[in-house]
Residue frames relative to the residue before (quaternion, step in Angstrom):
aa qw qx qy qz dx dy dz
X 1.0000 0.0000 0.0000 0.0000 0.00 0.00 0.00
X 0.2447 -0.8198 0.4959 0.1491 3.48 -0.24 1.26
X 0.1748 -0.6231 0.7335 0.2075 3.28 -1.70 0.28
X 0.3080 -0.7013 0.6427 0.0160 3.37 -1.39 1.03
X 0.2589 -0.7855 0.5486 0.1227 3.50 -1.59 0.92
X 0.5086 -0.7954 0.3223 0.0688 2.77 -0.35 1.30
X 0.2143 -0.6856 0.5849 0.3767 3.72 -0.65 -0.47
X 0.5837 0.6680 -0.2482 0.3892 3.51 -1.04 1.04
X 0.4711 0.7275 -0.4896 -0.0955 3.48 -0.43 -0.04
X 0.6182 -0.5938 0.4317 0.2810 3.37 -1.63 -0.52
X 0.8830 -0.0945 0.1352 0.4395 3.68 -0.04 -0.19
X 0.3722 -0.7731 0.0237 0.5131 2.53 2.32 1.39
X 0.4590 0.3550 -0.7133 0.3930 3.70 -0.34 1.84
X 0.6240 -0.6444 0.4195 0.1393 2.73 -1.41 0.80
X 0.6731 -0.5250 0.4402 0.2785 3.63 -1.14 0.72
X 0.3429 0.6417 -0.6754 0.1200 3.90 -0.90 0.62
X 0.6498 -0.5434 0.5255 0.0798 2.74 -2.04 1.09
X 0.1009 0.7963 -0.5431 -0.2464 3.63 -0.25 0.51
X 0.0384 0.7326 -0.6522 -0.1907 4.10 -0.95 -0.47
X 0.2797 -0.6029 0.7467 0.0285 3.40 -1.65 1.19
X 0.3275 -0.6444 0.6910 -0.0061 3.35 -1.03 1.22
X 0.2951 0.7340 -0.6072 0.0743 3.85 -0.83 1.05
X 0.3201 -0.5969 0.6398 0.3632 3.25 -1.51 -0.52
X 0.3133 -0.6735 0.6484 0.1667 3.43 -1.10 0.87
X 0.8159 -0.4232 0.2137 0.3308 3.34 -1.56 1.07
X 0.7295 0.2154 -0.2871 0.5822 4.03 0.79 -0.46
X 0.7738 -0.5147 0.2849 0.2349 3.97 0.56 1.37
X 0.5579 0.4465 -0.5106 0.4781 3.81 1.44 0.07
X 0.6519 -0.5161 0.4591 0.3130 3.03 -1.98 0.60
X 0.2644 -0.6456 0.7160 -0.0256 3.37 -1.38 0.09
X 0.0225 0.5268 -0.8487 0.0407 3.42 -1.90 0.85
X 0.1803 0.6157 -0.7593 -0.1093 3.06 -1.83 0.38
X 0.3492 -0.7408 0.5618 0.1167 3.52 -1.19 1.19
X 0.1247 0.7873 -0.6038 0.0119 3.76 -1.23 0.38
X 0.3700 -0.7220 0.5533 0.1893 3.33 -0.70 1.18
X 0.2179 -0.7285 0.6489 -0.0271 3.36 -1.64 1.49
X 0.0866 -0.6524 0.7389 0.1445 3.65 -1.07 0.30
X 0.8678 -0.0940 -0.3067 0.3795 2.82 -1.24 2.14
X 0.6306 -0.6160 0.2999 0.3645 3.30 -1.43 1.42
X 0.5944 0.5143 -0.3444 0.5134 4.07 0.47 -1.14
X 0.7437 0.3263 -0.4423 0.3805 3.83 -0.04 -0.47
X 0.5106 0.6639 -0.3342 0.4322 3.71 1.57 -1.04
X 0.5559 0.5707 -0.3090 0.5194 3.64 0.93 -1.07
X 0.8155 0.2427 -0.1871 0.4910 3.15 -0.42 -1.30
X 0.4545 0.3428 -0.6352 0.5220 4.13 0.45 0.48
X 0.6514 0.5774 -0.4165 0.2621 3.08 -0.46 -1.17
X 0.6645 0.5016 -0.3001 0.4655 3.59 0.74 -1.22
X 0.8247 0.4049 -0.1991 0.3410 2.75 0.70 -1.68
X 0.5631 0.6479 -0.2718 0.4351 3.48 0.94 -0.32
X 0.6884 0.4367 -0.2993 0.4959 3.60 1.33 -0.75
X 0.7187 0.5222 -0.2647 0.3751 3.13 1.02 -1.30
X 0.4445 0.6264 -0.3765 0.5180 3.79 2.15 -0.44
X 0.5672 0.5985 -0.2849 0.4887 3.94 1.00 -1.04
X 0.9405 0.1328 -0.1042 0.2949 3.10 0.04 -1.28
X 0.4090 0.7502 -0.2072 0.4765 3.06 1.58 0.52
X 0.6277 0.6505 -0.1170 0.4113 3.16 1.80 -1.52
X 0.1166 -0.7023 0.6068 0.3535 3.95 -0.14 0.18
X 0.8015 -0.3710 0.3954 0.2522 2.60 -2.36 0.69
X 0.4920 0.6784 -0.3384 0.4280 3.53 0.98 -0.74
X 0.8642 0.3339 -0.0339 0.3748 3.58 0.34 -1.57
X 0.4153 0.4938 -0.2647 0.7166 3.37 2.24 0.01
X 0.7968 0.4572 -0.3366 0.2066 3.41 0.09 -0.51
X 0.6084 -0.5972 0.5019 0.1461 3.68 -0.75 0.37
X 0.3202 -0.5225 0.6725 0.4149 3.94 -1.24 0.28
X 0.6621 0.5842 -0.3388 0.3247 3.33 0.33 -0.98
X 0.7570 0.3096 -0.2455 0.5204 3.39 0.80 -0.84
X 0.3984 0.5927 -0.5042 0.4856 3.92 1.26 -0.08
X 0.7453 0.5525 -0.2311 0.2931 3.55 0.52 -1.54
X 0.6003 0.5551 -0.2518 0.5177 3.54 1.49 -0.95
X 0.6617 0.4282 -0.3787 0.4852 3.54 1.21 -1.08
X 0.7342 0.5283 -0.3562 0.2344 3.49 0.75 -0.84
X 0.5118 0.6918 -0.2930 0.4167 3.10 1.75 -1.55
X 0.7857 0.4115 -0.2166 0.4080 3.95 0.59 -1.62
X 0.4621 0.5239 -0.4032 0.5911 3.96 1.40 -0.08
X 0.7761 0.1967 -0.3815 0.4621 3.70 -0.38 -1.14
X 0.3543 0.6165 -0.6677 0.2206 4.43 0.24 -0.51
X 0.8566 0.3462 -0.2036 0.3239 3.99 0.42 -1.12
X 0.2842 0.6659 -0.3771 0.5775 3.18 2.13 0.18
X 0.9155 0.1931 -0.0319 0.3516 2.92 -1.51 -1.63
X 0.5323 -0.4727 0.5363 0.4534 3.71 -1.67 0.00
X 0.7468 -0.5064 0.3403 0.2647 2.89 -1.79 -0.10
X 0.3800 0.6823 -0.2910 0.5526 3.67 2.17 -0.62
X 0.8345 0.2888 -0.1878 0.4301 3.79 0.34 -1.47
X 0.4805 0.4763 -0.4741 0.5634 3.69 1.29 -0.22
X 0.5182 0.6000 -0.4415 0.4203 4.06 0.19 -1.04
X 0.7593 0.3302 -0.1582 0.5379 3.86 -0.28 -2.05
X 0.7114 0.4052 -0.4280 0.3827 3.63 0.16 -0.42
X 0.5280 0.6465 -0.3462 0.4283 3.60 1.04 -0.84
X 0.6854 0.3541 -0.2030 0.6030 3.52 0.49 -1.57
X 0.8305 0.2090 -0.4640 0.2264 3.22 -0.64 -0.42
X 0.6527 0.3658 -0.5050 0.4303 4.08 1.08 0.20
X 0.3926 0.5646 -0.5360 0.4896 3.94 0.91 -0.12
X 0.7315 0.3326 -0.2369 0.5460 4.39 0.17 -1.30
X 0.8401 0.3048 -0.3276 0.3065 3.72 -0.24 -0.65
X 0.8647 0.4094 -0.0236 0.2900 2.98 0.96 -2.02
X 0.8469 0.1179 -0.2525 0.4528 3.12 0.85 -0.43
X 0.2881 0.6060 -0.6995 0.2460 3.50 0.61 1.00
X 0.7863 0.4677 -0.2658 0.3039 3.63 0.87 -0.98
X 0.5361 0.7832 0.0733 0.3063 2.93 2.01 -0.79
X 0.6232 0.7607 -0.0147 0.1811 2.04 0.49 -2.50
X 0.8576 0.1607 -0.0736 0.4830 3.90 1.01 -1.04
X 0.3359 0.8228 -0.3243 0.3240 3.00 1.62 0.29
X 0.1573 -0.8394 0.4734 0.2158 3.81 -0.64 0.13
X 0.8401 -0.3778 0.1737 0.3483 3.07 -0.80 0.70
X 0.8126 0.5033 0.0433 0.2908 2.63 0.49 -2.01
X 0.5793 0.6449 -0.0701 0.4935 2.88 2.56 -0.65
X 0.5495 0.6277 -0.3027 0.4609 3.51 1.77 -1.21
X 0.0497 0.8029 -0.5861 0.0968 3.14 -1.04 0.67
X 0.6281 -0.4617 0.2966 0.5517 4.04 -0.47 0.13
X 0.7432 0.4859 -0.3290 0.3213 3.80 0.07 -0.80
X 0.2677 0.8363 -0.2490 0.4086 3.16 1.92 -1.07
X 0.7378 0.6345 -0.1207 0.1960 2.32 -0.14 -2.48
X 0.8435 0.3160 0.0362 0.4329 2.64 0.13 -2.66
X 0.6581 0.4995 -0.4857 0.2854 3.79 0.92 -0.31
């Protein structure tokens, strides 16, 4: 997981680029960059930032949206094609426009009900 120098600094340390390389819960890769001022604090994101990643359950990373894909591609060999159809539309139209990027870990009653 690299750390980039930057041009620039802040309260005289310098400017670096960090990026964590991961896989999110359904196995695709993943970068996420953040910008540090000075090399020792960059380090110790970096650490801390993987060890926050990989530490995290799948639960608290996940999405409705991505629940829905896991659920939608399990019930396809279940249900007929009529109940896979009415279920489709009605969480594509209701649920996850409002939803949709939420995480799990985030839903809660009020949520819910707005």
């Amino acid at each position: 997981m690299p750390i980039y120098k930057m041009k620039g600094s802040k309260d005289g340390k310098q400017k670096y680029r960090v990026r964590v390389n991961y896989q999110d819960m359904n196995g695709i890769n993943r970068q996420t960059d953040r910008v540090v001022y000075g090399r020792s604090e960059a380090i110790e994101f970096e650490r801390e930032f993987a060890n926050t990643i990989k530490n995290e359950s799948p639960s608290n990373r996940m999405t409705v949206k991505d629940l829905y894909k896991e659920y939608y591609a399990k019930k396809q060999a279940e249900l007929r094609e009529q109940s896979l159809r009415s279920i489709k539309t009605y969480i594509e139209n209701h649920v996850i426009p409002p939803l949709g990027s939420v995480k799990l870990s985030k839903l809660n009653k009020p949520l819910l009900q707005k």
